[in-house]
N, C-alpha and C positions, 0 to 999 in steps of 0.2 A: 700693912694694908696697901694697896696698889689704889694711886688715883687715876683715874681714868674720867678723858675730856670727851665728850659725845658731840659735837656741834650741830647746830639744827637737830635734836633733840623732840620737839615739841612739834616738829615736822610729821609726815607721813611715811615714810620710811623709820626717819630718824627715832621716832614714837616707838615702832616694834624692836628696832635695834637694845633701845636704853630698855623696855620692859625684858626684854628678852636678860640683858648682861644686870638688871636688876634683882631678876628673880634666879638665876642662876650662879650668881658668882655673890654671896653673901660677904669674902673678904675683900671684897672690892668697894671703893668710893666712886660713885659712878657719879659725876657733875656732866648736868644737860647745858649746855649753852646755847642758848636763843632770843632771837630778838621782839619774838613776838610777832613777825609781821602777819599780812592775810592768809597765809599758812601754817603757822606757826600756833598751833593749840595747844593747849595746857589741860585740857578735855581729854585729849588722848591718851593723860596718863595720870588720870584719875586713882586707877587700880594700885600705883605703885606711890603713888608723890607723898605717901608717910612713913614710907620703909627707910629703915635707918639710912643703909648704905646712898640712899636718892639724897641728892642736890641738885636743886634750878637755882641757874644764873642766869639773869635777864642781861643779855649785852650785844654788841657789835661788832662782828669781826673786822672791819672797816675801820675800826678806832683801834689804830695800832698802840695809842698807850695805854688802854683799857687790856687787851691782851697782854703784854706785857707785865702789866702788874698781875694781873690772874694766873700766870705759869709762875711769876716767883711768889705768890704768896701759897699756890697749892703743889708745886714740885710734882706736875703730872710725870708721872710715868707712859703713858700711854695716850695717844690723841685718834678720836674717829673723825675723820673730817668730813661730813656731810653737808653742812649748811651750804646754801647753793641756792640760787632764782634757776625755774628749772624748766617752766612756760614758752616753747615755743613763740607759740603767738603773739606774749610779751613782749621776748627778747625783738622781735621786729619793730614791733610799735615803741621800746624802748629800750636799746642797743647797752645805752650806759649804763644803768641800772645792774646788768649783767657785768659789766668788766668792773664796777665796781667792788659787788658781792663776791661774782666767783673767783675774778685773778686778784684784786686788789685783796682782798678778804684770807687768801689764800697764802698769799706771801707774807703776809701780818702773822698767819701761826706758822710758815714756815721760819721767819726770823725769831718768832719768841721762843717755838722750841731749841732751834738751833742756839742760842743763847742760853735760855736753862737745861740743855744738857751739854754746853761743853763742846760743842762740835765742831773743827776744823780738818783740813787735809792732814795736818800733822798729826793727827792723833787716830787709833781703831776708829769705828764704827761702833757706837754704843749696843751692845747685844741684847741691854737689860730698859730700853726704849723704842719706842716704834711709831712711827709719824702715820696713820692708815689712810688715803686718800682716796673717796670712793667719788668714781666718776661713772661715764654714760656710753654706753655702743655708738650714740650719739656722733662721737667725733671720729669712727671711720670712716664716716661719710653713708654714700646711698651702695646698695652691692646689685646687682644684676639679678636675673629668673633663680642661678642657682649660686653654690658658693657661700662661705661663712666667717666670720671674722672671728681672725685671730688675735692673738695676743701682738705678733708681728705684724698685725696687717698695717700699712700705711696712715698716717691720720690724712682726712681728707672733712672737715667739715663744713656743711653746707647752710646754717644758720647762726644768726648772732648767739644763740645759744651755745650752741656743740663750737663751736670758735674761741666763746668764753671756758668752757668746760677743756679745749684744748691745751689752752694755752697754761691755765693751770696743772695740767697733767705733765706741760714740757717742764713747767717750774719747780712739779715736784721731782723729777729726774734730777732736774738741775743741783736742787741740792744734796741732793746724795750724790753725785757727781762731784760736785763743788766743795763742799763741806762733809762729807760722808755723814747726812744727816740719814738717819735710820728707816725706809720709808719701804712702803709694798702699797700697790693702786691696784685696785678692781674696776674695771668697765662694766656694769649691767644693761640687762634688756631692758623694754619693759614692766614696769610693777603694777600689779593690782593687789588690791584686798582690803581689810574695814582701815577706814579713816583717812583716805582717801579725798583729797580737796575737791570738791565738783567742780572746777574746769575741768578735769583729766575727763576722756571720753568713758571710761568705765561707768564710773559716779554719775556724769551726768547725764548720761542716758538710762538710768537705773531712775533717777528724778524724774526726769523727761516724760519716758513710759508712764510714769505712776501716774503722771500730774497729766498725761496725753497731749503732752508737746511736743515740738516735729523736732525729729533726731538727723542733725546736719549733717551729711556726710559730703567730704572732702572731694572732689573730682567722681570718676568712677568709684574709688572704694574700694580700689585693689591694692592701695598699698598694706605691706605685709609687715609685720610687725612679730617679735620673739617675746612671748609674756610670761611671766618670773610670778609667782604670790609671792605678794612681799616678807609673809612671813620665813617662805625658804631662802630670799635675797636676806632677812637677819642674822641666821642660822648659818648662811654663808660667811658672812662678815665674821663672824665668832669666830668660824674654824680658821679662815684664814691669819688674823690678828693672833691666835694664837700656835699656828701649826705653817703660816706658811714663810716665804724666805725671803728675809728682807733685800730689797734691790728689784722683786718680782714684781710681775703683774700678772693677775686673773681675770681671764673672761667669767660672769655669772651669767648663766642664762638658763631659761627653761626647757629647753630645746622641743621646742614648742610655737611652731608658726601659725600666722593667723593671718589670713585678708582682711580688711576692718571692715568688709561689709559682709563677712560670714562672722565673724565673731557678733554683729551684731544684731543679725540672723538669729544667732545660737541665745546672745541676750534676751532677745524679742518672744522667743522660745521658754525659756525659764521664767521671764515675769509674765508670761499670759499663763504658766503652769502657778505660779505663785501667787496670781491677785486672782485666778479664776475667770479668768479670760478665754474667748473662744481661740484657738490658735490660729495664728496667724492676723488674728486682730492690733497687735503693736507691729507689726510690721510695714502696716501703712501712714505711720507717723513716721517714717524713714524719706528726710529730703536732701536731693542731690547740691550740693553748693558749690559754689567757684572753689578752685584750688586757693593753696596758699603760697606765699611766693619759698622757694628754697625746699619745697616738699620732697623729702629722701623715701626714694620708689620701695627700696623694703629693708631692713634691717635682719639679721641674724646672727645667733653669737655659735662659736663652737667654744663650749665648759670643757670639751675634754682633758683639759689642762688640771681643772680645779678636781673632776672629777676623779683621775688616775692617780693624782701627787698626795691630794688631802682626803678622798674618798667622800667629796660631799657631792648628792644626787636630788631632784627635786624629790618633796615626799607625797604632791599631791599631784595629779591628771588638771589639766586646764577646766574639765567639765565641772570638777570636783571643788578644784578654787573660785569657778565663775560662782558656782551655784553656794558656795558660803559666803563670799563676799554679800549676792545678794540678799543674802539670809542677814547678814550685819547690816546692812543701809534699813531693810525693811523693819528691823527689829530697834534699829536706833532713830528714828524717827527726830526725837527731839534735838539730837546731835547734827544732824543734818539740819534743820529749822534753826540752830543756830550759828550753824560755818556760815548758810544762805543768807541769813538777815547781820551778819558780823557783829550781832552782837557777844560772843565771846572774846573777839578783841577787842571790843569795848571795858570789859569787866575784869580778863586778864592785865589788860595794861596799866589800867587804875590800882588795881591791887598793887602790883609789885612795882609801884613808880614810886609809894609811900613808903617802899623798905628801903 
């Protein structure tokens, strides 16, 4: 039976990924690692968390001798590395926080796995392990009107975030470089879809609208943005972890542009169609705000890579994933009432601090 490491698991990504290799790969031990923090829900995977093959481990990637002991007492085979502070707006207001989680965090399982499997220059490249290091469009920087990033294109990043998220991406080269440690990274766009943290502007303008509070928008509102349903960014991660070529990197994206003040438009559109709203009634809760400092003018991925090599393609239209996301917030009601009031970190933390 193949162990297999999920990090940030109980995340918002990380949540569809583990349900996803849960319900699909029966001979697999699929262990989540999470720390629980304001992201970090154990709600989200309610559906799966009694299936045999599921394990939660509450821990820290940051406490290199915690990891350490977790690779050799469970001999992973296979690592997804997701865990990640992922917050723009954080990372400004708290720079460190970020270099701790994502580089510091990041070298701690690049050293435990290099350690439990064996890995030096002197020796192959393990074919029967795989280090997977899923990172962000994030650190090519901002692109221009037209043009789209590549797997080649330059890192050029322009917040403490996409900086931390860099630096890790150069670390994990480094050690397949250095160590011929086993490793493939994917850059994604964008994600939306259920469970979803409300800072992210999806969710919280889904809230917003409901509760008819004014929906901030950044400067003018043209920045453009490539949006991914997270459910196809899981389905990604599968094909490639097991179909693509280690030393590689793939762009994920939707190919699927968006200004953020028509995507919000288009939002504004579905929930006066969904609460029974006259149209064009949430569109006046839309207020213009000061920029933010480091704001990358627009983002875009070209998949062609992922698409032609591994044959993976989005399977939903944008119209199609805004308008079920929405159908998930509005239908989880209670889930939302308690990401908002954190009392679920309250109740997860206590629980699993007694085991």
């Amino acid at each position: 039976m193949k162990k297999i490491l999920i990090t940030g698991g109980a995340g918002f990504i990380g949540s569809h990924v583990v349900r996803l290799f849960v319900n699909t790969y029966a001979d697999y031990e699929v262990y989540n690692l999470d720390k629980l923090t304001y992201a970090g829900n154990l709600e989200n995977l309610k559906d799966v968390e009694n299936k045999p093959n599921y394990k939660f481990v509450l821990g820290d990637i940051t406490d290199a001798e915690f990891i350490n002991n977790l690779f050799e007492e469970h001999k992973f085979s296979a690592v997804v590395h997701l865990a990640a502070e992922s917050h723009v707006d954080r990372s400004i207001s708290n720079p460190l926080d970020f270099v701790f989680a994502n580089v510091i965090g990041t070298v701690n399982l690049l050293n435990a796995a290099k350690k439990a499997w064996g890995c030096n220059k002197d020796k192959p490249v393990p074919t029967d392990r795989i280090f997977y290091h899923v990172s962000t469009d994030e650190v090519y920087g901002s692109l221009g009107e037209t043009g789209f990033f590549l797997e080649t294109t330059p890192y050029d990043p322009q917040s403490p975030y996409s900086a931390s998220k860099a630096s890790s991406d150069h670390f994990v080269r480094a050690y397949n470089n250095t160590y011929n440690l086993p490793v493939v990274i994917s850059n994604c766009s964008n994600n939306y879809g259920a469970n979803q943290f409300p800072e992210k502007l999806i969710p919280l303008f889904i809230h917003n609208i409901k509760t008819n509070k004014a929906l901030p928008v950044y400067g003018d509102g043209k920045y453009t943005r490539d949006w991914l349903w997270v459910a196809d960014h899981a389905r990604a991660i599968d094909v490639i972890l097991h179909k693509g070529e280690l030393g590689e990197t793939y762009n994920i994206g939707g190919f699927n542009e968006w200004q953020n003040i028509e995507l919000i438009k288009l939002l504004c559109k579905i929930m006066d169609k969904k609460l029974g709203r006259a149209e064009g009634e949430s569109e006046k809760l839309i207020t213009y705000v000061k920029d933010r400092p480091g704001h990358d003018k627009r983002y875009a991925i070209d998949a062609s890579k992922l698409n032609q090599k591994l044959g993976w393609k989005p399977s939903v239209t944008f119209e199609e994933g805004l308008e079920k996301t929405v159908d998930w917030y509005l239908e989880n009601e209670e889930w939302l009432r308690n990401v908002t009031s954190g009392e679920y970190q309250k109740y997860y933390t206590a629980q699993y601090a007694t085991r």
